[in-house]
C-alpha positions as CSV (number, residue, x, y, z in Angstrom):
1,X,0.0,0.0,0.0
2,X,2.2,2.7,0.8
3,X,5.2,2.5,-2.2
4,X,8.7,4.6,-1.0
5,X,8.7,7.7,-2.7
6,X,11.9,9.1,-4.0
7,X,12.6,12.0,-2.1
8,X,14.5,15.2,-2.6
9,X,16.0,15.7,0.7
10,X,17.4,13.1,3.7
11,X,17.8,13.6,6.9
12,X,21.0,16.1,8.0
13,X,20.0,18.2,4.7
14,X,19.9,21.7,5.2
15,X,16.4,23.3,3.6
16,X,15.3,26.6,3.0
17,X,11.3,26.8,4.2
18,X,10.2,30.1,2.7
19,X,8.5,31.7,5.8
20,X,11.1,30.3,8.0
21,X,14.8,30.6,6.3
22,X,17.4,28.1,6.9
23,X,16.3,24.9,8.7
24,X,18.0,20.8,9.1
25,X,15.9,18.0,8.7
26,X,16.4,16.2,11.9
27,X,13.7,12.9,10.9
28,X,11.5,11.7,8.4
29,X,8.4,10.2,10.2
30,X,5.2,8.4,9.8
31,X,2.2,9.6,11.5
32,X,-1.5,9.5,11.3
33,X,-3.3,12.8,11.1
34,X,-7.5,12.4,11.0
35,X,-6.9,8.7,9.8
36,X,-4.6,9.4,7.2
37,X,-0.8,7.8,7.3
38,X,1.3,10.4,6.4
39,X,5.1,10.7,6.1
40,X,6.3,14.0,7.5
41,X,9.8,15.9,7.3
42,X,10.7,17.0,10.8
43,X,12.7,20.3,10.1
44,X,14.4,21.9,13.1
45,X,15.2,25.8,13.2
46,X,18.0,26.0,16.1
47,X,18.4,29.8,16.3
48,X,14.6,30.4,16.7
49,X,13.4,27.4,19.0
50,X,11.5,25.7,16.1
51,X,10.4,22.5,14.6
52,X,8.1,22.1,11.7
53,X,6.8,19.2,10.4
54,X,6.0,19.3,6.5
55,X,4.5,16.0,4.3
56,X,7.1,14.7,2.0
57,X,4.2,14.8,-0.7
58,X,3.7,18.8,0.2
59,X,7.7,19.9,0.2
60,X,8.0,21.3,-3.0
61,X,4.4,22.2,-3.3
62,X,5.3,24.6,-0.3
63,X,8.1,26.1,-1.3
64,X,10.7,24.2,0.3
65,X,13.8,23.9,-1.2
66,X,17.7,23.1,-0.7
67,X,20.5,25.8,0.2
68,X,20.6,27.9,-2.9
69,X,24.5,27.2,-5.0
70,X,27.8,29.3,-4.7
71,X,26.8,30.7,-7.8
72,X,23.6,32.2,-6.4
73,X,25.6,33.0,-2.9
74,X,27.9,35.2,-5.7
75,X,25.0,36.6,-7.4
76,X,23.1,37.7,-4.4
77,X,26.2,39.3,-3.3
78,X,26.2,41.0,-6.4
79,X,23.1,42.6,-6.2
80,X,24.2,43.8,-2.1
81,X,26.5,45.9,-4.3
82,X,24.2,47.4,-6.4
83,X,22.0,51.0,-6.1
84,X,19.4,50.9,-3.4
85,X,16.1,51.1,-5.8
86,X,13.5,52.6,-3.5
87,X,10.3,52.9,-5.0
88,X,8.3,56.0,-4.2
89,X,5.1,54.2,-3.1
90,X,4.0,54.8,0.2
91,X,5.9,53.2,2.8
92,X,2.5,50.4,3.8
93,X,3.0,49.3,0.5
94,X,6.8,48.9,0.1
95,X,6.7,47.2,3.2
96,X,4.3,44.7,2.1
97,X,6.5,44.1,-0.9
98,X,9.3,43.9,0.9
99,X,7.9,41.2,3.3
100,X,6.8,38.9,0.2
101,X,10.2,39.0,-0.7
102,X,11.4,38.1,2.5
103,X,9.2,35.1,2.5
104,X,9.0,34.0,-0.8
105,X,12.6,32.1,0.0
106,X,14.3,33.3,-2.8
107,X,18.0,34.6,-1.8
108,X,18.4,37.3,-4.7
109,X,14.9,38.5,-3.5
110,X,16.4,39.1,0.2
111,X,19.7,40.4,-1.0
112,X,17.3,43.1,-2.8
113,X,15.4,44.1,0.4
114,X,18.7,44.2,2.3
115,X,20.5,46.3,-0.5
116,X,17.5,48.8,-0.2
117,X,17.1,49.3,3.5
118,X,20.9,49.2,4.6
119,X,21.5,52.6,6.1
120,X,25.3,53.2,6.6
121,X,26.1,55.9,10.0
122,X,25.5,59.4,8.0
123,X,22.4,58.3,6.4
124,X,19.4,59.2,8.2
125,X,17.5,56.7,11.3
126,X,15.4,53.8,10.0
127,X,11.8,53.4,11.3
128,X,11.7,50.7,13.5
129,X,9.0,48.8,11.3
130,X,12.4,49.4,8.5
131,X,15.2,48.1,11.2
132,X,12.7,45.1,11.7
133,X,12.4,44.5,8.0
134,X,15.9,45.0,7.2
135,X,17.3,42.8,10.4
136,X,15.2,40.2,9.0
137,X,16.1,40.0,5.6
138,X,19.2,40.1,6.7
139,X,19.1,37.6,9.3
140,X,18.1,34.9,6.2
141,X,20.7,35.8,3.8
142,X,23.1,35.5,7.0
143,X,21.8,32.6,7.7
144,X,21.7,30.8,4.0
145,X,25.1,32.2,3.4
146,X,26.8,30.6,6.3
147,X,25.1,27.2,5.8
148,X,26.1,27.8,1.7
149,X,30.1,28.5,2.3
150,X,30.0,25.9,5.9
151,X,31.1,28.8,7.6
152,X,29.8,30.1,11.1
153,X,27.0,33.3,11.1
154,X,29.6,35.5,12.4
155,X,31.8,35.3,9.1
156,X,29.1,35.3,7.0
157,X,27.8,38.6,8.7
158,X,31.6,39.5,8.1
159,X,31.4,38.9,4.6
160,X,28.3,40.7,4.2
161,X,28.9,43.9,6.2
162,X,32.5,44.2,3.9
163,X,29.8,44.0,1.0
164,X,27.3,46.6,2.1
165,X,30.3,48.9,3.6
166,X,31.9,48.7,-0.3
167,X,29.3,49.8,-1.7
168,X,29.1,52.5,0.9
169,X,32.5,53.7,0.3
170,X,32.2,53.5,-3.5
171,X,29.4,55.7,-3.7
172,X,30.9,58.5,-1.5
């Protein structure tokens, strides 16, 4: 009755849940929600005191994928570099935008919505709704970048304040 499926990630993987960043699959287990035997990925998000359980069947459908390639990791740092492109929409809207992007998983997406709310010291204060939105986005790229390159969070926040301060200096 139930067949093995072929699955795209084992235990000890790390996985990127949209809504959630950087997680490890600890398990895969079998349980029986309302009756129905299901087989579950048990993903565990140390720096936030989470586990999430997501069917094998659902993964993809959700959004879950595996740690984006160096090549993406060089791109996204890339686009850190680039102009800040701040639309002149009203802020409500811009930070709904920027939110989506924060949650849709994708690390260019994040690298975008950190390039456009870093503030280096002589630009003006941040709203604390922008700090929140920036330390976010931030803390995922940090996050996906350290589990990427097998390095620690501190040298990936390393790596990505030299980036950020760069571009700083190159456009003063």
């Amino acid at each position: 009755m139930a067949k093995k499926k072929n699955l795209d990630f084992n235990p000890d993987d790390f996985v990127v849940y949209p809504s959630h960043g950087v997680g490890k699959i600890v398990n895969i287990e079998e349980q029986e929600i309302a009756g129905i035997h299901m087989e579950l990925f048990v993903i565990a998000f140390e720096k936030d005191k989470m586990t999430l359980r997501v069917p094998t069947a659902k993964a993809t459908a959700v959004g879950m994928r595996g740690l984006s390639s160096p090549e993406v990791v060089a791109k996204a740092m890339t686009t850190l570099k680039g102009r800040a492109r701040v639309k002149r929409a009203m802020w409500s809207r811009r930070a709904q935008e920027y939110e989506q992007k924060i949650n849709s998983g994708d690390l260019i997406s994040i690298a975008e919505v950190v390039r456009d709310l870093h503030r280096s010291d002589d630009q003006r204060e941040q709203s604390y709704s922008e700090r929140q939105l920036y330390e976010a986005a931030l803390e995922r790229l940090t996050r996906e970048v350290a589990a990427v390159d097998g390095d620690d969070e501190m040298k990936a926040q390393t790596r990505i304040d030299e980036v950020l301060s760069s571009r700083a200096a190159a456009a003063a």
